[in-house]
ROSE-754104 format. One record per atom (N, C-alpha, C, O): x, y, z; residue in three letters. Coordinates in steps of 0.001 Angstrom, whole numbers, padded with zeros to 6 digits, always signed. Example, Ala and Ser with C-alpha at 12.3 -4.5 7.8 and 13.67 -1.06 7.14 Angstrom:
2
+013190-005690+007800ala +012300-004500+007800ala +013200-003300+007800ala +014236-003319+008465ala +012850-002250+007080ser +013670-001060+007140ser +012900+000030+007870ser +013409+001138+008039ser 
//
This chain:
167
+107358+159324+125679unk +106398+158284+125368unk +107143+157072+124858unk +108290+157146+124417unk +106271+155676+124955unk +107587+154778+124581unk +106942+154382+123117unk +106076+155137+122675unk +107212+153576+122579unk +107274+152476+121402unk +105967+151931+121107unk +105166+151636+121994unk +105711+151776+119694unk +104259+150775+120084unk +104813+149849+118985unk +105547+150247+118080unk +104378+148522+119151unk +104230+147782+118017unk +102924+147338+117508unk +101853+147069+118052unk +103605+147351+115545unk +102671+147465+114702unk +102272+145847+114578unk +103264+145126+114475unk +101292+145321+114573unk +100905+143927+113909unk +100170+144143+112753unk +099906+145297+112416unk +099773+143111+112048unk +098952+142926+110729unk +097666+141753+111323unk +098026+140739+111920unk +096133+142048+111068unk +095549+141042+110887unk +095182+140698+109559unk +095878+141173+108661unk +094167+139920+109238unk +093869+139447+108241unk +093513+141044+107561unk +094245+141480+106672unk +092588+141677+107957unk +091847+143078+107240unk +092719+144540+107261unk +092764+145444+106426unk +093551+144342+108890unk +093679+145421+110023unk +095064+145858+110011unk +095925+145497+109208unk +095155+146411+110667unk +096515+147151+110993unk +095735+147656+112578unk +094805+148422+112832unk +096914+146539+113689unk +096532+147173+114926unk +097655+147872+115580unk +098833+147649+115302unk +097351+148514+116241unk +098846+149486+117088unk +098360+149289+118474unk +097324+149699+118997unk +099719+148283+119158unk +099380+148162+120448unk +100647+148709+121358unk +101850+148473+121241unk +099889+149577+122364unk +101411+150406+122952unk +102380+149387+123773unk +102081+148393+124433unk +103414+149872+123551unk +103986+149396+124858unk +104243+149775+126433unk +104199+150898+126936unk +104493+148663+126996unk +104158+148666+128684unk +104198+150310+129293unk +103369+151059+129811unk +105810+150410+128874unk +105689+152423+129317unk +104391+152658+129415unk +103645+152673+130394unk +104138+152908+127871unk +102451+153577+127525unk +101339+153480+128427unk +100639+154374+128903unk +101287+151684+128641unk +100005+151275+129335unk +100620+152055+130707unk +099881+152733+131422unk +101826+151906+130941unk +102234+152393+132663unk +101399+153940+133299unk +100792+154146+134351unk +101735+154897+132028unk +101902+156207+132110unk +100705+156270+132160unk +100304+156702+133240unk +099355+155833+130896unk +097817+155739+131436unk +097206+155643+132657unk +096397+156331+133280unk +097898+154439+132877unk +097450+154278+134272unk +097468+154898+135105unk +096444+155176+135729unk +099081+155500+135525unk +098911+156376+136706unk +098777+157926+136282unk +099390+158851+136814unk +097718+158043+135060unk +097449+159155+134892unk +096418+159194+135571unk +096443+159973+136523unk +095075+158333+135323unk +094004+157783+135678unk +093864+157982+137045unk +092903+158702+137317unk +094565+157543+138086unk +094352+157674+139230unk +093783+158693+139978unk +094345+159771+140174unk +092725+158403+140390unk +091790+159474+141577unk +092362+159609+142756unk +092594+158772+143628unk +092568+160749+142702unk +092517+161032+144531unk +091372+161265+145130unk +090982+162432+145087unk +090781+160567+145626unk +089320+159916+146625unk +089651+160130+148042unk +088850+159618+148824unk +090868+160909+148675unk +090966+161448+149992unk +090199+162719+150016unk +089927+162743+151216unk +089886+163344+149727unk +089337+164621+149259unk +087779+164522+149882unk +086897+163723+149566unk +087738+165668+150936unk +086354+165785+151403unk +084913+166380+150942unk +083786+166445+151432unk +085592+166804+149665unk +084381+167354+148880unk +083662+166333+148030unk +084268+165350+147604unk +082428+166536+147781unk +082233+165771+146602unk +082913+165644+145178unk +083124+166599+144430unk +083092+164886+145028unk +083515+164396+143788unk +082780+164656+142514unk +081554+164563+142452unk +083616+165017+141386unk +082693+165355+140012unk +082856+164040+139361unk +083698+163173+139596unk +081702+164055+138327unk +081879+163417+137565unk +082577+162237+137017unk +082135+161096+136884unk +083854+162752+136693unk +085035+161804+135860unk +085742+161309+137041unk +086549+160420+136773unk +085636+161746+138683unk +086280+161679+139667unk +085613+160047+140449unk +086269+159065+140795unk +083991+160291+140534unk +083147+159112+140844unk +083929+158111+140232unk +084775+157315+140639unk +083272+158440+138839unk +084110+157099+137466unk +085377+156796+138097unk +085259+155661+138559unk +086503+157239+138338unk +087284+156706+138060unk +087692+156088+139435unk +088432+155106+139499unk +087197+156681+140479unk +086855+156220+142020unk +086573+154585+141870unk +087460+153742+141998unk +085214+154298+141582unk +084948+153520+141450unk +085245+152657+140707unk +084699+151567+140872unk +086229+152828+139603unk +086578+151794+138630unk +087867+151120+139611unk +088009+149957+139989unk +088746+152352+139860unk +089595+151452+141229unk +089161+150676+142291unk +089785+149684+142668unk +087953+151131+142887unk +087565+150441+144166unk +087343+148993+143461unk +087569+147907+143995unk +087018+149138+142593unk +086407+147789+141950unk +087491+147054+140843unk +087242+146189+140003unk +089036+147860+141225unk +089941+146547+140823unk +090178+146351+139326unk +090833+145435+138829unk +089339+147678+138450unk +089597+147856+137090unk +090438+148311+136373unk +090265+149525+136481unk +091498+148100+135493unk +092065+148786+134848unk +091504+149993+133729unk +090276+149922+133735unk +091926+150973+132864unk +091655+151217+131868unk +090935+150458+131077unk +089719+150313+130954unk +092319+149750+130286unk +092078+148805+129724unk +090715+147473+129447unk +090121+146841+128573unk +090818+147667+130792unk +089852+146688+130995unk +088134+147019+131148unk +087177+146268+131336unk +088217+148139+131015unk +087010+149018+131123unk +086812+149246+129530unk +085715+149263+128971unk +088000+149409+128934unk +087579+149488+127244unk +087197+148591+126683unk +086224+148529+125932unk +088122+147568+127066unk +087694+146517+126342unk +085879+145627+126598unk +085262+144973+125758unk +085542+145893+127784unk +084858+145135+128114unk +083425+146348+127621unk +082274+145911+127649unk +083646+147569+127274unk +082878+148427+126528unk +082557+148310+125089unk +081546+148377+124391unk +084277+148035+124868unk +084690+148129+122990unk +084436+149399+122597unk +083588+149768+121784unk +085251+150086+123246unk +085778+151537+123233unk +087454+151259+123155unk +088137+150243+123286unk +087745+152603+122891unk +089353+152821+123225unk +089199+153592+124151unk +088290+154374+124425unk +090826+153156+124989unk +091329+153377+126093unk +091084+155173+126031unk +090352+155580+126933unk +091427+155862+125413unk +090846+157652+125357unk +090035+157561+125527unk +089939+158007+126670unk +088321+156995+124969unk +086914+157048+125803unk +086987+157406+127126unk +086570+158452+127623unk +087622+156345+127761unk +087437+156031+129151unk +088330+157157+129702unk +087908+157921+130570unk +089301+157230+129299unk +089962+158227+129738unk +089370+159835+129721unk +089295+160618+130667unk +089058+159992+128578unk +088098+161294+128434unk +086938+161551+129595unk +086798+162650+130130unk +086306+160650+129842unk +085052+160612+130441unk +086414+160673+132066unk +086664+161809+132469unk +086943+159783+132613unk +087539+160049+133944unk +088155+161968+134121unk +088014+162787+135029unk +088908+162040+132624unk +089205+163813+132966unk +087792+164547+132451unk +088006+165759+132425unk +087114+164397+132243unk +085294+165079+132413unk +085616+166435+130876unk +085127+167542+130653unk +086911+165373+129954unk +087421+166242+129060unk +086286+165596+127244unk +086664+165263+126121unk +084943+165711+127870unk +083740+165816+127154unk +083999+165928+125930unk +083916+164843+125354unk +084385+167098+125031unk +084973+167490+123911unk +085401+166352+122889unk +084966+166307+121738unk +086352+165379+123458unk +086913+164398+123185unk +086038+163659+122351unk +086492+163107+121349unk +084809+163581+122653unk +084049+162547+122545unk +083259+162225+121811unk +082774+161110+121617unk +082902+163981+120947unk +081868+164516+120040unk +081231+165097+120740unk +081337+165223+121960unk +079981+165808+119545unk +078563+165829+120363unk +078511+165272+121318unk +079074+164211+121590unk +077432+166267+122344unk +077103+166021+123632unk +076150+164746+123590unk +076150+164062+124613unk +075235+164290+122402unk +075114+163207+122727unk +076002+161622+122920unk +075625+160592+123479unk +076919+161842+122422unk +077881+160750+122573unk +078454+160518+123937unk +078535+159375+124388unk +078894+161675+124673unk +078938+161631+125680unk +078482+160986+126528unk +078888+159953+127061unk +077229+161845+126752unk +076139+160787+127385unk +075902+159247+127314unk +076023+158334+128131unk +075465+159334+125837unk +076123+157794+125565unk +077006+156994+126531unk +076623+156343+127503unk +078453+157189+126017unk +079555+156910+126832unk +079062+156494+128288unk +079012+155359+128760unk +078663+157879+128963unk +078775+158018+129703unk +077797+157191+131216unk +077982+157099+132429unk +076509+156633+130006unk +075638+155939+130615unk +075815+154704+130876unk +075325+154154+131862unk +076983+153786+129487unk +077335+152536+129686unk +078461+152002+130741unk +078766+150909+131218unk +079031+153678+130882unk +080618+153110+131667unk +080006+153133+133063unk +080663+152600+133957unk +078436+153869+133464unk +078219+153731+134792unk +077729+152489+135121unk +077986+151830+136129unk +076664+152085+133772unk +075951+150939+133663unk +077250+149796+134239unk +077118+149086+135236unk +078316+149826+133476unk +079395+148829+133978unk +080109+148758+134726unk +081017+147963+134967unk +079641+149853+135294unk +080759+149911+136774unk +079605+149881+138031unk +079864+149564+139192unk +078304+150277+137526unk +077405+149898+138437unk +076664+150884+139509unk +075911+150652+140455unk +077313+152331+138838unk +076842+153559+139309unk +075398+154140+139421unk +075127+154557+138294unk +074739+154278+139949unk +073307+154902+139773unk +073979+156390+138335unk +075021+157042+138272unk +072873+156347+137555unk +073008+156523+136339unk +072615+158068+136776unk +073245+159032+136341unk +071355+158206+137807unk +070850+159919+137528unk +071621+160902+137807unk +071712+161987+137232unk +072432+160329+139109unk +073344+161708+139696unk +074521+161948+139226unk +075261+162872+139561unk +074728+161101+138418unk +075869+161432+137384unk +075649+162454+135828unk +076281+163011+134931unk +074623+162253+136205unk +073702+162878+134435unk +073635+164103+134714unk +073901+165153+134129unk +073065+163679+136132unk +072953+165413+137048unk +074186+166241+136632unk +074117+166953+135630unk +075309+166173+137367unk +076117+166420+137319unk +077027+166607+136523unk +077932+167425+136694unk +076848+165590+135183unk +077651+166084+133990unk +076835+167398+133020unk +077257+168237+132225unk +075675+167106+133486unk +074285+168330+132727unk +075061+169835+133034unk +075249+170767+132253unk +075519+169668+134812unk +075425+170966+135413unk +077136+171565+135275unk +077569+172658+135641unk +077769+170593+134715unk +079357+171001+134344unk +079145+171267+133214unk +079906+172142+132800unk +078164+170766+132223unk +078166+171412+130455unk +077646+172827+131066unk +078304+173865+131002unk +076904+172759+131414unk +076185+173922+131319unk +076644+175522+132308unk +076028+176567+132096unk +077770+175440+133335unk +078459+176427+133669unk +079533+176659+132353unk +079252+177634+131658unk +080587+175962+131990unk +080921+176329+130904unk +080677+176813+130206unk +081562+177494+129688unk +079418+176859+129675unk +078618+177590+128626unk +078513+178677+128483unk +078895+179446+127601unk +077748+178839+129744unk +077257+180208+130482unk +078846+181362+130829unk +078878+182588+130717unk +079581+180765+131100unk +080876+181350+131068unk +081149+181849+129304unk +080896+183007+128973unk +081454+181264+128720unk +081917+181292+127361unk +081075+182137+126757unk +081670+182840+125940unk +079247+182476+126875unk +078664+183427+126313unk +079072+184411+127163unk +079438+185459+126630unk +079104+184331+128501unk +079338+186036+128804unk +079992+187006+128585unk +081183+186903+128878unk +079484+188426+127954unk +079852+189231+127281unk +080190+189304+125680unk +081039+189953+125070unk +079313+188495+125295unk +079457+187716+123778unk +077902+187897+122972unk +077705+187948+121758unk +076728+187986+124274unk +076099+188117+123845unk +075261+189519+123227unk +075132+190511+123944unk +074788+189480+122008unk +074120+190889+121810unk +072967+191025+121350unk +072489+190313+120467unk +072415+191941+121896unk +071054+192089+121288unk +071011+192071+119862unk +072067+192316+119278unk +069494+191708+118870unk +069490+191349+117938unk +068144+191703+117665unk +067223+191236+118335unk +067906+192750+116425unk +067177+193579+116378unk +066495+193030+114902unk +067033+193537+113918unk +065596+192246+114665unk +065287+191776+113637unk +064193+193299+113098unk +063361+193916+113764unk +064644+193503+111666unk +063523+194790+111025unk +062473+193871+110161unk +062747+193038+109297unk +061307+194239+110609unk +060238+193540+109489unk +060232+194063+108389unk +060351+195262+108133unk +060079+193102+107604unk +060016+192821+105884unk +059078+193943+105778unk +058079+193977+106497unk +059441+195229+104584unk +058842+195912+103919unk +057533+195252+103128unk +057772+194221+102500unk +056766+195537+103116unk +055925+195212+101948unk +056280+195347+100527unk +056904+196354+100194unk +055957+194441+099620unk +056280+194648+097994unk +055659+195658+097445unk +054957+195339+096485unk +055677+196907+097756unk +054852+198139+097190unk +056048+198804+095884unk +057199+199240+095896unk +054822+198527+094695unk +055538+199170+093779unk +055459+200896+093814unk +054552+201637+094192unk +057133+201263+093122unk +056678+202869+093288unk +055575+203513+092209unk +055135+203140+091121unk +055399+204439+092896unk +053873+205278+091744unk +054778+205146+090861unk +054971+203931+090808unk +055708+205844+089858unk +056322+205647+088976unk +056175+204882+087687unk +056063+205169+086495unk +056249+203168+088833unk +056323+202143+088174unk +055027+201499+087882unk +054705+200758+086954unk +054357+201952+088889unk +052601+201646+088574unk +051736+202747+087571unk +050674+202492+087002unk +052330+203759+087531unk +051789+204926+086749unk +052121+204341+085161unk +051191+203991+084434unk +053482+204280+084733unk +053939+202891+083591unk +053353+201582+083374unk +053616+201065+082289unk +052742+201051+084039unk +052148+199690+083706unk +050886+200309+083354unk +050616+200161+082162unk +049769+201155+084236unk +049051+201431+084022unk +048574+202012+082432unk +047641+201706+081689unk +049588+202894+082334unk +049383+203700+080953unk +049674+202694+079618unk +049159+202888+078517unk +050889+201236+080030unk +051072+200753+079086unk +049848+199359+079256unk +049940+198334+078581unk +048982+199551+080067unk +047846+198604+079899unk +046350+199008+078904unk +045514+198363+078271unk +046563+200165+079155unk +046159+201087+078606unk +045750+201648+076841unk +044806+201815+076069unk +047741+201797+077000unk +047506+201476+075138unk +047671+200152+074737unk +048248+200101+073651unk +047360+198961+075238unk +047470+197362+074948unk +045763+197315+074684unk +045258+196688+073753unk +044933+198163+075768unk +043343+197659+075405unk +042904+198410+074032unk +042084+197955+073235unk +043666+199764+073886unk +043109+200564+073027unk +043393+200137+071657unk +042679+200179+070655unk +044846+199625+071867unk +045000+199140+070483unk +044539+197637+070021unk +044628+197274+068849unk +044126+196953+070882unk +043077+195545+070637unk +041697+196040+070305unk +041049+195489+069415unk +041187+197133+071039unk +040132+197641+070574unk +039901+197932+068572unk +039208+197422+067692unk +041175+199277+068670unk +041120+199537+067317unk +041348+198550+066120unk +040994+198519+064942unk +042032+197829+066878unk +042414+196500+065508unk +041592+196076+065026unk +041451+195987+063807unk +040474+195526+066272unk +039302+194439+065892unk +038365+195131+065461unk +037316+194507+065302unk +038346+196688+065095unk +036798+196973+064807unk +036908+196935+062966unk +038062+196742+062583unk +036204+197042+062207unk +036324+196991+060826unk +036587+198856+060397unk +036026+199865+060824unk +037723+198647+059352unk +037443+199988+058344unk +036073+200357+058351unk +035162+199540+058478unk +035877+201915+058178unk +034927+202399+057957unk +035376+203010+056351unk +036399+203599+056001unk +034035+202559+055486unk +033853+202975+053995unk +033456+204197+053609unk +033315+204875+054626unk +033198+204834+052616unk +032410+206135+052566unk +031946+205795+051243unk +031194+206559+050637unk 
//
């Protein structure tokens, strides 16, 4: 990897790579669009950002993203990005700006989250046997004890309150 230099702004501290850097992005980026299959996702994107003469760079900036956004979204390396809503996010403006019909891409990034998934639970999943809540039943025991001590609580309010008997 090469060198970056550091500048100072007034607030900031920016790190801008050097040429190597930008070089090596670039022709990381590159689609191969000879390919007779359809194309996924990050493959369209990045198809079309060439046909249309874009750099990286120039796709970030004109987002106000960093150059990894864009890059993330061309390798369909999602993760990167956060939550799946961010993604999307991302993923709606870079078509919006490159000018992609928005659904069949949604399609398609929906149906790549979602084999992954389905891979990653299999054989992971297990049945799950929830037991219903006992009822609060006290034992005879403990009700036979309250009872008896309710018991001598009335008898002895009884006896208190009645008056001595005289002879």
């Amino acid at each position: 990897m090469g060198s970056a230099t550091v500048s100072e702004s007034q607030d900031s501290l920016f790190v801008q790579p050097d040429a190597a850097t930008l070089l090596q992005r670039e022709s990381i980026a590159e689609p191969d669009v000879t390919s007779a299959e359809p194309l996924s996702v990050g493959a369209q994107l990045a198809a079309t950002r060439v046909r249309r003469g874009v750099s990286l760079q120039q796709a970030a900036d004109a987002l106000r993203v960093d150059v990894d956004v864009i890059e993330a979204l061309e390798a369909e390396q999602f993760e990167r990005l956060g939550p799946p809503v961010y993604s999307r996010g991302h993923l709606r403006r870079y078509a919006d700006f490159l000018g992609e019909p928005l659904a069949p891409l949604q399609a398609s990034y929906e149906a790549a989250q979602i084999e992954p998934l389905s891979g990653r639970l299999r054989g992971r999943v297990q049945r799950v046997v929830v037991k219903p809540a006992r009822p609060a039943v006290l034992s005879w025991p403990v009700a036979l004890g309250l009872g008896v001590g309710v018991l001598a609580l009335i008898v002895w309010w009884a006896l208190r309150s009645q008056p001595a008997l005289s002879f």
